[in-house]
N, C-alpha and C positions, 0 to 999 in steps of 0.2 A: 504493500500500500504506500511504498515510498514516492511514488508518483502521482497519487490522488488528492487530491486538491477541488477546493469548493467550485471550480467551475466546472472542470471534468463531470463531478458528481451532476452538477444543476444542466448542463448537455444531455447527460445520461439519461435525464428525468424529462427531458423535453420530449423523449420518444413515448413517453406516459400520457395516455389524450383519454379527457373529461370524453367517453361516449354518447354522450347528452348535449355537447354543446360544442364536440369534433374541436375543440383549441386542447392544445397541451397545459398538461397542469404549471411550469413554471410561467411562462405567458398568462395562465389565467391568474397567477401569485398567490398559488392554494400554496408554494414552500416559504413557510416563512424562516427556518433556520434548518443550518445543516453543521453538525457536529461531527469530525473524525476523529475516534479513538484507533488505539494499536489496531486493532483488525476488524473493527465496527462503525458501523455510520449511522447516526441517529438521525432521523429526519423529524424535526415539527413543521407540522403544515396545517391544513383548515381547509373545510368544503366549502361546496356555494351556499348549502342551507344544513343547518342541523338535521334534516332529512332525507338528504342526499341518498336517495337507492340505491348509487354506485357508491359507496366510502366505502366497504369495506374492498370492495373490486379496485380501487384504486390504488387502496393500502397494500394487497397481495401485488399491482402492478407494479410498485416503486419498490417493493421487497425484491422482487423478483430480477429486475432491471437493475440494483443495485448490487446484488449478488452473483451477477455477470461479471464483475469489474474484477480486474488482478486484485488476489491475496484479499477481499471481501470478504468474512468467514460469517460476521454477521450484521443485519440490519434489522433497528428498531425503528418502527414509524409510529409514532403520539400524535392523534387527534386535537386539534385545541381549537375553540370558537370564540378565544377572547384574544386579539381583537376578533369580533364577524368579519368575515368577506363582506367583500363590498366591490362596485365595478370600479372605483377608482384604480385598484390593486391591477387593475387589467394592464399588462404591456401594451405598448403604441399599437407592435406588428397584430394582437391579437383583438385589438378597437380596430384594427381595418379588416383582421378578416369576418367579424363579426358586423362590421358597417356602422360602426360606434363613433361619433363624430369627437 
């Protein structure tokens, strides 16, 4: 894991896409933190709504994709809804693909 580093990781996680609304989770700024221990990566992140049908589908997708990575032995992903999502949190590229002015 001597080569991973927070953007590596946050690329890795752009291939993770909301099925409900086809943007990728970091464009949609569901990661709010990304922590690298010895052989673990801790992800906090947040849905679009504390209801979200896909969270736990998305938590297995960021588990999954992150356990791809060289020398990843383990990832923990934590739920959190404080602050709430909000569209603000949206990247530029994902208010255009979405038609968000």
């Amino acid at each position: 894991m001597k080569n991973l580093n927070k953007e590596k990781i946050l690329k890795t996680l752009s291939s993770v896409f909301d099925p409900e609304i086809n943007v990728n989770i970091v464009d949609l700024g569901l990661i709010y933190e990304v922590k690298i221990l010895k052989n673990e990566i801790i992800i906090l992140m947040t849905l679009t709504t504390p209801t979200c049908p896909f969270g736990e589908f998305l938590v297995n997708q960021v588990e999954s994709a992150l356990l791809l990575l060289e020398g990843v032995k383990n990832v923990k992903v934590e739920i959190t809804f404080d602050p709430p999502w909000e569209i603000s949190k949206l990247s530029e590229n994902a208010k255009d693909e979405l038609g968000i002015l």
